[in-house]
DOTOR-852107 format. One record per residue (C-alpha): residue number from 1; residue in one letter; x, y, z. Coordinates in Angstrom, 2 decimals, decimal comma. Layout:
<atoms>
<atom><pos>NUM</pos><code>A</code><x>X</x><y>Y</y><z>Z</z></atom>
...
</atoms>
This chain:
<atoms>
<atom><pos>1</pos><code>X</code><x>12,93</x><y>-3,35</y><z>-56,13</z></atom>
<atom><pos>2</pos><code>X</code><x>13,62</x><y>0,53</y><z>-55,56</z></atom>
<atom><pos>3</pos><code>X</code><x>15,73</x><y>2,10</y><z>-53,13</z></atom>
<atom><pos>4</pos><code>X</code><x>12,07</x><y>3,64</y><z>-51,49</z></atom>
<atom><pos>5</pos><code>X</code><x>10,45</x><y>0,50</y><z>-51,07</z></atom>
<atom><pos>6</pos><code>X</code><x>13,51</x><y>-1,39</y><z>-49,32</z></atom>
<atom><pos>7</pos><code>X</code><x>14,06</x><y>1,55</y><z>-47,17</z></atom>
<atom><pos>8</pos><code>X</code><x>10,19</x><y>1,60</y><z>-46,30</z></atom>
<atom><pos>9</pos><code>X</code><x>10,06</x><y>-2,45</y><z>-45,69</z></atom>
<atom><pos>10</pos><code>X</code><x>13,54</x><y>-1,76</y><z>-43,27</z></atom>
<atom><pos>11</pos><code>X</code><x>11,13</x><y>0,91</y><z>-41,36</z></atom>
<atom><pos>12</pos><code>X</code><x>8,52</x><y>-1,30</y><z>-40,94</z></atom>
<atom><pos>13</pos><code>X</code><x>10,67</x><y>-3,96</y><z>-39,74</z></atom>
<atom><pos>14</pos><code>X</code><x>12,38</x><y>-1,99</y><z>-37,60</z></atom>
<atom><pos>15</pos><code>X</code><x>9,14</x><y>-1,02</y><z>-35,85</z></atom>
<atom><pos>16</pos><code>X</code><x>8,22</x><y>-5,04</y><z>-35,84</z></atom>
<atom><pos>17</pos><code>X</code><x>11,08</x><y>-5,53</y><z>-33,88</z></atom>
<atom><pos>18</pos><code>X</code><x>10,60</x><y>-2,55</y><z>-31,22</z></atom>
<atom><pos>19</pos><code>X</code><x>7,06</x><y>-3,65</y><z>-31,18</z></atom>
<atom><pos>20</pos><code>X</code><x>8,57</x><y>-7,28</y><z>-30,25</z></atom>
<atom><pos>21</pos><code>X</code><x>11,00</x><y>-6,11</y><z>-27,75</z></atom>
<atom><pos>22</pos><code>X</code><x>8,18</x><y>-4,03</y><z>-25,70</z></atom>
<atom><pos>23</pos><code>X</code><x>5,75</x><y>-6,59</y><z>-25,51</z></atom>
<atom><pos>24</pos><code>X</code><x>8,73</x><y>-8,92</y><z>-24,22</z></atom>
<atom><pos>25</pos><code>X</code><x>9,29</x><y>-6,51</y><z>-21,42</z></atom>
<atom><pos>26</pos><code>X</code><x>5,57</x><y>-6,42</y><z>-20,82</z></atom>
<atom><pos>27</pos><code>X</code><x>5,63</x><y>-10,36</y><z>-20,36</z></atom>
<atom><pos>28</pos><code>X</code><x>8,47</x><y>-9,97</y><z>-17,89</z></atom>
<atom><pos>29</pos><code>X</code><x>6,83</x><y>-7,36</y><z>-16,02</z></atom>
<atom><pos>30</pos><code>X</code><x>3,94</x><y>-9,06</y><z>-15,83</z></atom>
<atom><pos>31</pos><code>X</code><x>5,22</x><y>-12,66</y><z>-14,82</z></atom>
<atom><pos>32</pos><code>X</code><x>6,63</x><y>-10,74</y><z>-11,34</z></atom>
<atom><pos>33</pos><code>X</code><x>3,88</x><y>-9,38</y><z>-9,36</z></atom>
<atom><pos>34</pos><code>X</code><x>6,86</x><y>-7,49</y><z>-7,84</z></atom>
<atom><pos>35</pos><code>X</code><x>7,62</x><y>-5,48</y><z>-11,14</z></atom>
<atom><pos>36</pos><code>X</code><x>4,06</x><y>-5,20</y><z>-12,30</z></atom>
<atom><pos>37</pos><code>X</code><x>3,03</x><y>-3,90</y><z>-8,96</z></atom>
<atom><pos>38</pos><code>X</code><x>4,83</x><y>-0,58</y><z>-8,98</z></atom>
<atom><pos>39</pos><code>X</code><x>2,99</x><y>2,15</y><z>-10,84</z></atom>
<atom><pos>40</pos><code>X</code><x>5,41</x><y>2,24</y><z>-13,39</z></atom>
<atom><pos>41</pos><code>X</code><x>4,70</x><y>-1,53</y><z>-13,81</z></atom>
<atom><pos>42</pos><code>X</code><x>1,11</x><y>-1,01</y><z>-14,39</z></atom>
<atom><pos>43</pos><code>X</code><x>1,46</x><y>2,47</y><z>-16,34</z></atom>
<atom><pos>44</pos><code>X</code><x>3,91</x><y>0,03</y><z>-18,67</z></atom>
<atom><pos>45</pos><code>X</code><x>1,81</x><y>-2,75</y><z>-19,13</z></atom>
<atom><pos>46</pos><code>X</code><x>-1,55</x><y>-0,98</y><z>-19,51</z></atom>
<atom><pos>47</pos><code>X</code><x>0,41</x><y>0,59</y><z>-22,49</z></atom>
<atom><pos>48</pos><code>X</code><x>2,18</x><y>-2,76</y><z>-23,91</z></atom>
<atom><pos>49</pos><code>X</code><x>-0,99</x><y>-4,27</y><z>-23,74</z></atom>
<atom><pos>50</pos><code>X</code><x>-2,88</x><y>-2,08</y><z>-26,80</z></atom>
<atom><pos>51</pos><code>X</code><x>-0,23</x><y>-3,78</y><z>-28,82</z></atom>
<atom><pos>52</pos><code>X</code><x>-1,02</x><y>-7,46</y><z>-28,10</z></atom>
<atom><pos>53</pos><code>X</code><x>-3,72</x><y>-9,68</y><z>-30,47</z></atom>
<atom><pos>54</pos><code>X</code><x>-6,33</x><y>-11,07</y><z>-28,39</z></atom>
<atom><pos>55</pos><code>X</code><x>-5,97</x><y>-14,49</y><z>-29,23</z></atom>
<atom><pos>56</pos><code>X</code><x>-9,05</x><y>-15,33</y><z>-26,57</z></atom>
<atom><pos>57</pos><code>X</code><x>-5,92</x><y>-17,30</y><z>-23,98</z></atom>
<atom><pos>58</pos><code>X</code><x>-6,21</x><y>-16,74</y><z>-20,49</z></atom>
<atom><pos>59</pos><code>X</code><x>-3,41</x><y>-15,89</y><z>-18,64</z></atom>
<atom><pos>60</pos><code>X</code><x>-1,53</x><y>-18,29</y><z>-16,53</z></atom>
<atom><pos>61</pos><code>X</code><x>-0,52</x><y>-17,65</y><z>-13,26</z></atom>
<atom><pos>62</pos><code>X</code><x>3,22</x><y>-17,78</y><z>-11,99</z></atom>
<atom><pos>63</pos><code>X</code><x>4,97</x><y>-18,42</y><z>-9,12</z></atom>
<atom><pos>64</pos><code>X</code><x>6,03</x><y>-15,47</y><z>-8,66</z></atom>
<atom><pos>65</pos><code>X</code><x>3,06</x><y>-14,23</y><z>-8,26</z></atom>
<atom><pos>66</pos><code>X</code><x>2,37</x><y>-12,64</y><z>-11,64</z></atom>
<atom><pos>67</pos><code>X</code><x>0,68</x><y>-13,60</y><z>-14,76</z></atom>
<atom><pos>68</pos><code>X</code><x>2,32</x><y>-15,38</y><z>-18,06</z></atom>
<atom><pos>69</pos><code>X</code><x>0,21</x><y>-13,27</y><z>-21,10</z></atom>
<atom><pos>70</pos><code>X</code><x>-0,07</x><y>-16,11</y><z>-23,30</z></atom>
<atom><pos>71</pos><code>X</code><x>-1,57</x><y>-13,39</y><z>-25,80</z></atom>
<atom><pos>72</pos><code>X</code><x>1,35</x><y>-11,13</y><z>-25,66</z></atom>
<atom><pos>73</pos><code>X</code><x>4,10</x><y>-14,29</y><z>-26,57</z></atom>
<atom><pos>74</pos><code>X</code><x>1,99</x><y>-15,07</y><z>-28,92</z></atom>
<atom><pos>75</pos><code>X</code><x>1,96</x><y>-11,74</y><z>-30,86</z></atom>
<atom><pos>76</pos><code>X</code><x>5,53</x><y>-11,84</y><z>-30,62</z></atom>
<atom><pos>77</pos><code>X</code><x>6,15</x><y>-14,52</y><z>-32,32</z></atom>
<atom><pos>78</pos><code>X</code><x>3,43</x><y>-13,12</y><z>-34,93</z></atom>
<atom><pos>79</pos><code>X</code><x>5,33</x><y>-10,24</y><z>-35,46</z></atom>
<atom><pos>80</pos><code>X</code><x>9,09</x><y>-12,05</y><z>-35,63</z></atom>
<atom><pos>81</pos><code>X</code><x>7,62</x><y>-13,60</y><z>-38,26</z></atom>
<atom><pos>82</pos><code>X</code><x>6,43</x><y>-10,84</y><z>-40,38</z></atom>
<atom><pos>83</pos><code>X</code><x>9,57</x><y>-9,21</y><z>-39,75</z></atom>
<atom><pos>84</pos><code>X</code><x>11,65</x><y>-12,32</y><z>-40,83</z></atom>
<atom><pos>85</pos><code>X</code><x>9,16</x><y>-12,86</y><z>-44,00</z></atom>
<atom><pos>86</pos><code>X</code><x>9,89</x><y>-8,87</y><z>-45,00</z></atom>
<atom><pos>87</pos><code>X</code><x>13,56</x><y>-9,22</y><z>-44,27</z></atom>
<atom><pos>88</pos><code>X</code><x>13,45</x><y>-12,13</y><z>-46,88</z></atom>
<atom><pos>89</pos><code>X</code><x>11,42</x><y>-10,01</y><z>-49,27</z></atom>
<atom><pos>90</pos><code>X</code><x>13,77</x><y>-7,41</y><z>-48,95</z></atom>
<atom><pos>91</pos><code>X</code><x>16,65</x><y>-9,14</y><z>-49,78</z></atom>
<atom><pos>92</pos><code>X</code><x>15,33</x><y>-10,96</y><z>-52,79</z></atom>
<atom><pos>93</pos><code>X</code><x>13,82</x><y>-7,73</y><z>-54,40</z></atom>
</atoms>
């Protein structure tokens, strides 16, 4: 495997992981009506939520009196996956 293509799958799982980590916050902000209240909140998960597969899951309500995204843990764990499966390709190429 070329030097191109592993620095091209390292981009791409780079980007896996930031798209992991923001949809994380988005879960957290969402789960505390307290956080997802503010306008920054809302501004933050109206944008973390383009990035989520809709799986069809509704979302569960906390007591906190937010919402768990089952949708957005799910693509998570979607894309930790892809990134682990690259990060194996990588290193075998």
């Amino acid at each position: 495997m070329g030097r191109a293509v592993r620095v091209v799958l390292t981009i791409v799982m780079d980007v896996l992981v930031a798209c992991a980590v923001c949809l994380t916050l988005g879960v957290v902000v969402r789960f505390f009506a307290a956080l997802a209240g503010t306008g920054l909140g809302e501004r933050y998960v109206s944008l973390v939520s383009h990035l989520r597969i809709p799986f069809g899951f509704d979302l569960i309500r906390t007591p906190y009196g937010g919402w768990f995204d089952v949708d957005a843990a799910l693509t998570v764990a979607v894309l930790l996956v892809a990134e682990w499966a690259l990060s194996v390709t990588r290193r075998r190429g």
